[in-house]
C-alpha positions as CSV (number, residue, x, y, z in Angstrom):
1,X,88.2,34.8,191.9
2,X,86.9,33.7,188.7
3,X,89.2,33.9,185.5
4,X,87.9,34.0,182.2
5,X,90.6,34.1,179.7
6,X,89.2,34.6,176.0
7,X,91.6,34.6,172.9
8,X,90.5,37.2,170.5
9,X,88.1,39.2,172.5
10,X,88.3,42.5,170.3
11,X,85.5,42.3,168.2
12,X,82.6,39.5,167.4
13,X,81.9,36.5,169.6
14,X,85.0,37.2,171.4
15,X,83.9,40.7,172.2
16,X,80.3,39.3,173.1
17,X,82.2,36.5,175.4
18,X,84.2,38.8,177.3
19,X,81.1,40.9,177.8
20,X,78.8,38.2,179.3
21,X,81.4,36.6,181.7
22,X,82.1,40.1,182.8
23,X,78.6,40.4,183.7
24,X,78.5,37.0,185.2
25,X,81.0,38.2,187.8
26,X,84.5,37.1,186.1
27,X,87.6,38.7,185.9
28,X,88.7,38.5,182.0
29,X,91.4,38.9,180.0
30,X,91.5,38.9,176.2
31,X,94.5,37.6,174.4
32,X,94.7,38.7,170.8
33,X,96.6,41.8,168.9
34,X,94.0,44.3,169.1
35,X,92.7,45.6,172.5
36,X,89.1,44.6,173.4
37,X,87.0,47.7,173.9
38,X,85.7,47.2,177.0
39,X,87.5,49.1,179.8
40,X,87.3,46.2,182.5
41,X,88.9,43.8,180.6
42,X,92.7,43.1,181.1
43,X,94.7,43.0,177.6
44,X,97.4,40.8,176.9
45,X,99.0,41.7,173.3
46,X,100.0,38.8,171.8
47,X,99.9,37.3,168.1
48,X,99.1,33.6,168.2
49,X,100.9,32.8,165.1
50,X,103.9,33.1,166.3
51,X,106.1,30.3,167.7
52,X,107.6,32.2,170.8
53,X,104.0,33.4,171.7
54,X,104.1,31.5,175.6
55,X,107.0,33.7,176.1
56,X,105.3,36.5,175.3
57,X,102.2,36.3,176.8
58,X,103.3,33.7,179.9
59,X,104.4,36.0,182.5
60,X,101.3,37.8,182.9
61,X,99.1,35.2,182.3
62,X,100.6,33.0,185.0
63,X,100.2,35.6,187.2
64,X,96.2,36.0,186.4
65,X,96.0,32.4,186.7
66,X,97.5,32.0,190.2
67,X,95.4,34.3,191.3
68,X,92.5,32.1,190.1
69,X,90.2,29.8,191.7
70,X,88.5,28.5,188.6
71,X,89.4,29.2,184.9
72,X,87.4,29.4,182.0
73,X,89.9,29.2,178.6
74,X,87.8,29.9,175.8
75,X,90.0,29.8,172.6
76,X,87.7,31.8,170.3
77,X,90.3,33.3,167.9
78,X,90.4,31.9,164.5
79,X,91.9,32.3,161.0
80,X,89.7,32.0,158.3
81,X,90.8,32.0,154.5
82,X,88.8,31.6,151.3
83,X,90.9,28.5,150.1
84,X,91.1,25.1,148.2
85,X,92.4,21.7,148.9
86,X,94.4,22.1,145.3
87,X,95.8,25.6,145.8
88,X,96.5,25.6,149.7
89,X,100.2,25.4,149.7
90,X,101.5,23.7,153.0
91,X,103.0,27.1,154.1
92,X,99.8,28.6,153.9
93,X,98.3,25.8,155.5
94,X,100.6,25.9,158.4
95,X,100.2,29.3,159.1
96,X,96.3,28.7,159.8
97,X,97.2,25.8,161.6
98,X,99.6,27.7,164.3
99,X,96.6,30.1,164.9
100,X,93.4,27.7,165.4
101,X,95.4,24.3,167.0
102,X,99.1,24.7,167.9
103,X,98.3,28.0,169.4
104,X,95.5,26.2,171.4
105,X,97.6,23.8,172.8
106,X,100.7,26.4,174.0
107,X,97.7,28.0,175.7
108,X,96.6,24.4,177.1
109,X,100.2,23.5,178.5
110,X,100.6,26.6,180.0
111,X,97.1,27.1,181.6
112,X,96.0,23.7,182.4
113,X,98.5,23.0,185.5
114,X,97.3,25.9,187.0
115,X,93.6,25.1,186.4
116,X,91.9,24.1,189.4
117,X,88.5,22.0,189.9
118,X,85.7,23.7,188.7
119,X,87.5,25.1,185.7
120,X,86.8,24.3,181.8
121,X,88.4,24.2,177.9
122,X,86.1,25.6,175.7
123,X,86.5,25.8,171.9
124,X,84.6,28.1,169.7
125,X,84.7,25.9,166.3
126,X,82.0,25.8,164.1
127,X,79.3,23.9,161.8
128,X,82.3,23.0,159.6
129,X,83.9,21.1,162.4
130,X,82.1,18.3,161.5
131,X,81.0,18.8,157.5
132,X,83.0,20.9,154.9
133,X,81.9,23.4,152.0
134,X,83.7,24.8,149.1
135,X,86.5,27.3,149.3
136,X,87.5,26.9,153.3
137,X,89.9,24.2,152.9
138,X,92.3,25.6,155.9
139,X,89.4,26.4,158.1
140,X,86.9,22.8,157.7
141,X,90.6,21.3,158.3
142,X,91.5,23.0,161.2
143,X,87.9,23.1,162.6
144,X,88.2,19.6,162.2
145,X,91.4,19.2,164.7
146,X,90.0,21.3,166.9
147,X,86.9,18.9,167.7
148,X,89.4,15.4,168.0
149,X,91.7,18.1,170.4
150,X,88.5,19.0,172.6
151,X,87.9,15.1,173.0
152,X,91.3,14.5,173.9
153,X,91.1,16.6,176.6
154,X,88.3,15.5,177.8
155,X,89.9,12.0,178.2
156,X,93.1,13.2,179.2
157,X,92.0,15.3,181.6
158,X,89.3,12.8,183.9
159,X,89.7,13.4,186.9
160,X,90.7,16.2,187.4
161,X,87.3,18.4,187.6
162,X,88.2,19.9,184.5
163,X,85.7,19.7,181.6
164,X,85.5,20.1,177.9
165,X,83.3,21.4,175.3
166,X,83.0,22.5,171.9
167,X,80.8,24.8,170.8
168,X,80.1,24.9,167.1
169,X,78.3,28.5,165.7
170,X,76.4,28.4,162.4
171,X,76.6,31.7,160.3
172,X,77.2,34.5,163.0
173,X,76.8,38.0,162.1
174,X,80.4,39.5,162.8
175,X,83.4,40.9,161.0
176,X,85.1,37.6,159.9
177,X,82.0,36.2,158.1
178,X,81.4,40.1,156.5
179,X,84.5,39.8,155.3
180,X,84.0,36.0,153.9
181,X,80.6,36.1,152.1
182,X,80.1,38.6,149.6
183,X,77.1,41.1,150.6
184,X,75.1,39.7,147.6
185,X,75.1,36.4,149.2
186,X,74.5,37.1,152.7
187,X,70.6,36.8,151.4
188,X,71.3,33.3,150.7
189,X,73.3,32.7,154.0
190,X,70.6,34.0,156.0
191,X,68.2,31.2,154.2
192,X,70.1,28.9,155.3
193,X,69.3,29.1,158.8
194,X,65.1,27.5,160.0
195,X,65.0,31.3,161.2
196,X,66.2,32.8,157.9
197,X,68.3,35.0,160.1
198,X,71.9,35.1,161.6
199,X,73.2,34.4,165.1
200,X,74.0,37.3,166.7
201,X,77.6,37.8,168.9
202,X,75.6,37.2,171.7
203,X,73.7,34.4,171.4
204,X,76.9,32.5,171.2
205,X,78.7,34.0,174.2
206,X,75.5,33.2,176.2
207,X,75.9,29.4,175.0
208,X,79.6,29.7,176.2
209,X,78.7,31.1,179.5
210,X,76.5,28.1,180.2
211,X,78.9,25.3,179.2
212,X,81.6,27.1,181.1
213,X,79.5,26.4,184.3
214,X,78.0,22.8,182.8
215,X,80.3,20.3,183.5
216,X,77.5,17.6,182.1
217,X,78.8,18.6,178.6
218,X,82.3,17.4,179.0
219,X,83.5,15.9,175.8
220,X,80.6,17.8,174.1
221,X,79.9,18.9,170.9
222,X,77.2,21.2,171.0
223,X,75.9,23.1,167.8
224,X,74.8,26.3,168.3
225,X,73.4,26.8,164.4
226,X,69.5,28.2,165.0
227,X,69.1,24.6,163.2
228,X,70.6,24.7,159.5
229,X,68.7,24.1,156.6
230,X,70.1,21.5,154.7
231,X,69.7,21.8,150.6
C-alpha cells in the first residue's frame, strides 16, 4: 500500500495534492484542523502549532504508516503573516516557526523510522525560500529553514532509499495568497509571472506527484514559478 500523508490538505495545494495522489492509487491522509473535503481521504485533526502535537496525532498515524510500504510525507501546511524584520516580535516569530519547521521535524522523527525504501520528504516552500520581499519577514525566514532542513535530510538520510525534495511555488492562486495580496494588486502579481497568469492548485500537486516517484531529485530544489519575471 502506498501512503501519502499531506499536512494541510483542506483547501489549496494541499487539497489539489491529496487529490492527485488519490488518483495516482495512494491511500492519503491529511493532517491539518479542518477536514479535507474529499470523502476518501482519512482525517487526522491536529493543530501543528502546538508542542504536544506527536501525541495527538501519533497513534493513528503510526498505525497508517505500518501499514505502509512506501510513504510520501508532503509537509504543505504553512503560516503566512504580512510582517517585518523590525516589528516581528520573537513570540510572533516563534509561533510561525512551530508551524512551517519544528512541526516538520516532530512529523520527520515520528515518520521517518517507519519509512521504507521507496519512500520520500517533500516540502512545499516557495520562491521566497531562496530570495525575500517586503512585508513576509516570518515566512522568507521560515521558507528559508525549510530548504537547509530538506538538504539535511537528504544527507542524513543516504542510504536509506529515502529521498528529498523541495518544491518551491511561485504566486498560486489559493486562499492563503487571496488573503495576502490585496485584490487591486493581484493585476500586478499576475505580471509577474512570463505567462501573466497564476499557478493553479494543480499544477503544483502534479509537480509533487512526480518528485514523490523521482528519486533523481534528491536534495532538490526545484522551482515550480511558470518562470518569474524579474523587475
Amino acid at each position: 500500500m502506498k501512503l501519502a500523508i499531506v499536512t494541510g490538505a483542506s483547501a489549496g495545494i494541499g487539497l489539489a495534492t491529496a487529490e492527485s495522489f488519490l488518483e495516482a492509487g495512494y491511500m492519503v491522509v491529511n493532517l491539518s484542523r479542518r477536514p479535507c473535503p474529499l470523502a476518501d481521504v482519512s482525517h487526522i485533526h491536529c493543530d501543528l502549532a502546538r508542542r504536544d502535537v506527536v501525541d495527538t496525532v501519533g497513534p493513528a498515524l503510526i498505525e497508517h504508516l505500518d501499514a505502509a510500504q512506501t510513504c510520501a510525507l508532503i509537509h504543505n501546511a504553512s503560516q503566512l503573516r504580512n510582517d517585518t524584520a523590525a516589528e516581528t516580535p520573537s513570540e510572533a516569530l516563534r509561533d510561525v516557526l512551530e508551524v512551517n519547521v519544528v512541526g516538520i521535524n516532530t512529523l520527520n522523527q515520528l515518520a521517518i523510522p517507519r519509512m521504507g525504501p521507496g519512500s520520500c520528504i517533500l516540502f512545499v516552500a516557495s520562491t521566497l525560500a531562496e530570495k525575500a520581499v517586503p512585508g513576509s519577514y516570518s515566512y522568507v525566514v521560515s521558507k528559508h529553514a525549510q530548504v537547509g532542513m530538506m538538504r539535511a535530510c537528504c544527507q542524513d538520510l543516504a542510504g536509506t532509499g529515502i529521498h528529498t525534495a523541495c518544491i518551491c511555488p511561485g504566486f498560486t492562486d489559493t486562499e492563503m495568497l487571496r488573503a495576502h495580496v490585496p485584490a487591486d494588486a493581484m493585476d500586478a502579481v499576475r505580471g509577474m509571472s512570463a505567462f501573466n497568469r497564476l499557478i493553479e492548485p494543480r499544477e503544483i500537486a502534479e509537480t509533487l506527484l512526480w518528485a514523490a516517484t523521482s528519486p533523481v531529485v534528491n536534495g532538490s530544489v526545484v522551482h515550480a514559478n511558470l518562470g518569474q519575471v524579474e523587475r
